[in-house]
C-alpha angles and dihedrals in degrees: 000000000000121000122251101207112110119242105258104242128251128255095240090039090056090045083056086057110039083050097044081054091043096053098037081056087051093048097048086053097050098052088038088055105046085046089062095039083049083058102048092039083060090058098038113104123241123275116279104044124152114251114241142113107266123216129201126211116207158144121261115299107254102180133115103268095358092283097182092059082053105059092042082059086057083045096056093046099055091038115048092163093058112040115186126208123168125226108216118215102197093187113121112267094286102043089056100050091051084056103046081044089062101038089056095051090060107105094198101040105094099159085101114097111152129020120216098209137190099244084242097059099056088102109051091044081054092042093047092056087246101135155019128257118249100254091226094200089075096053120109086220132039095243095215074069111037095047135060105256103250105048084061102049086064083059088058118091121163099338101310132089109240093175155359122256099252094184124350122212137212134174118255125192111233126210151182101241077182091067099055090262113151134175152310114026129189117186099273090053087050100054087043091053101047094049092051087056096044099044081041086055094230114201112280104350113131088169137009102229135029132174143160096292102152126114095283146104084273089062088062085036088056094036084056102055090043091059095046098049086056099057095262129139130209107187134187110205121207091267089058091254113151124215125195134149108231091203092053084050104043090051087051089050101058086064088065089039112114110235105251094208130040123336114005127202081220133057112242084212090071097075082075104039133107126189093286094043097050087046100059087045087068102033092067092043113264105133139013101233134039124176107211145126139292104259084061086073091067104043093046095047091052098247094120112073102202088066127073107254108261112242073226103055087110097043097049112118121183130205149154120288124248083263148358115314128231106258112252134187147089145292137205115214132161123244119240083235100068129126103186098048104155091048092050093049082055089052089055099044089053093050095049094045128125095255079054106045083053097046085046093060096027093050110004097047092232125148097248124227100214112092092206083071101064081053099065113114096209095050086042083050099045096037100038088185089067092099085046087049091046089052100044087056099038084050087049127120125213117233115235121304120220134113091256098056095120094060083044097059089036091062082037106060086031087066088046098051089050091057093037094050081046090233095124154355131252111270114251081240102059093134098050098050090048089050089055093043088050089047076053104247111165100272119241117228104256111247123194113266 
């Protein structure tokens, strides 16, 4: 019978070894080392930046895990002479633009870098004298290229490009797959639906529809859509003149008006809610359909971590609206202040690049700029809504653009509460007061006529 007991190895067979192991270690460290030196050397900016900490002015971080913290943390890593760091502003859209709007008005205030700004705000800032053009000879891409067309067109002011699109935005409908619904809806469809399943007392619902109606830019974003999905028009000619018909908007408008007796297709709690709001009123089942963004995908089907997972998460269909969406988003743009421009150019660049436009969807939830993102066959193949996502923001529209486009949504959505809380009608003048709030006249408060 052989024995079982195994030869004891030679020294110069166990050298072999302990060196084979040694050098397949070495090895392992090195690739691991230059892939993440490949990595850093990625994010790291071009040669000849100013040194200097860069600061980052923006609204709250609305991304899945904070994303954005954790690029500026690669960022940090790959670039030791320019540390970033972002400033939150957590007011409500018009409280921060008035803020950034200040801050950027101090003349001696140059702790300012970057603006985060809302992509309808990029000409006033550049109006305003606010901030410096991207000097587009020192990008990696030509940006007409590397971005979908209309995110950067809200980068565009006068000729001249003033940002890069950091995230773009456009308006999903959201419904409940669990209640029989299926697209796609047009408003009609949406009104019929939710009536079967209130006079059928479904489970829950206390409305059909519910959306982003307080007095906010969300309540312009909404009138908007409404007007486009029934065939309306509002039109800014070159010399800054609007032109609306009341009567098309006032009939849109009755599909967003709360009933004032019994049942009602949309939800009366809409009129105070904002994107987060809405969205828990149709997490814990309240209502059938909910217009919001695209991060709201994410938080109500339980991906993002920092939410509570929806009773809904299974349930959650997403589709197209009854028309095109306002184009939403971001844009980077440095501020005139900055000492460090160059190195804040580079900050943007990095930001908007292709590695985090992909994190920023992947991870974050956002809607990416980069076309080169929506191609990717393994997104495509994890998020099967990106071609619906792609489509709502190639189908977008953008919302005026003047320096003065804040005190022209502000008489706007004035005129629309007014209809929606049923206090008033729109003015037979609509268009012209719209045309002197976009020229920037001090608006009036709307009264009922």
């Amino acid at each position: 019978m052989p024995s079982t007991r195994r030869a004891r190895p030679t020294p110069g067979r166990e050298r072999r070894r302990w060196w084979r192991a040694f050098g397949l270690g070495l090895l392992s460290g090195v690739l691991v080392a230059a892939s993440c030196s490949l990595l850093l050397w990625k994010v790291a900016g071009p040669k000849g930046l100013e040194p200097g900490d860069l600061v980052v002015l923006t609204g709250r971080d609305d991304s899945e895990g904070q994303q954005r913290q954790a690029l500026l943390k690669l960022w940090n890593a790959a670039n030791p002479h320019n540390q970033a760091r972002m400033i939150s502003l957590n007011e409500a859209a018009d409280a921060q633009y008035a803020e950034m709007i200040n801050r950027g008005e101090r003349e001696n205030d140059q702790d300012i870098d970057v603006f985060n700004l809302d992509v309808t705000w990029t000409a006033a800032f550049a109006e305003k004298n606010l901030l410096r053009p991207i000097d587009e000879r020192r990008l990696a891409d030509p940006p007409d290229e590397a971005f979908l067309e209309k995110p950067l067109r809200t980068c565009r002011y006068q000729g001249r490009l003033w940002a890069l699109p950091f995230n773009t935005d456009a308006g999903l409908l959201y419904y409940r797959r669990d209640l029989g619904l299926k697209p796609p809806f047009d408003w009609p469809k949406i009104e019929a639906e939710s009536t079967r399943l209130l006079d059928g007392r479904a489970s829950g619902l206390k409305a059909g529809f519910t959306s982003q109606l307080a007095g906010y830019e969300g309540l312009t974003v909404n009138a908007l859509e409404a007007l486009w999905a029934h065939g309306g028009e509002l039109r800014v000619d070159d010399r800054g003149r609007v032109s609306v018909d009341p009567k098309r908007l006032a009939d849109a408008l009755r599909s967003l008006t709360p009933s004032a007796t019994g049942a009602s297709v949309v939800s009366s709690g809409a009129l105070n809610q904002n994107e987060d709001q809405s969205r828990e009123a149709f997490a814990v089942g309240e209502v059938a359909f909910m217009r919001n963004w695209p991060v709201a995908y994410r938080k109500l089907t339980g991906a993002d971590a920092s939410a509570p997972a929806s009773p809904a998460a299974s349930r959650v269909g997403v589709t197209a609206l009854p028309g095109p969406s306002v184009l939403g988003g971001q844009n980077l743009a440095v501020a005139r202040q900055s000492r460090q421009p160059r190195a804040a150019q580079a900050l943007i660049e990095y930001l908007t690049g292709e590695e985090s436009q992909r994190t920023l969807f992947e991870k974050g939830g956002f809607a990416a700029t980069r076309a080169v993102v929506y191609s990717d066959a393994i997104i495509k193949e994890n998020y099967p809504y990106l071609p619906l996502l792609r489509d709502a923001v190639d189908r977008a529209r953008l919302r005026p653009v003047s320096p003065h486009y804040v005190n022209f949504s502000l008489v706007l959505r004035g005129y629309v509460m007014t209809v929606l809380k049923r206090e008033g009608t729109l003015p037979d003048d609509l268009a012209r007061r719209l045309t002197d709030a976009l020229r920037g006249a001090t608006p009036a408060s709307p009264a009922p006529d």
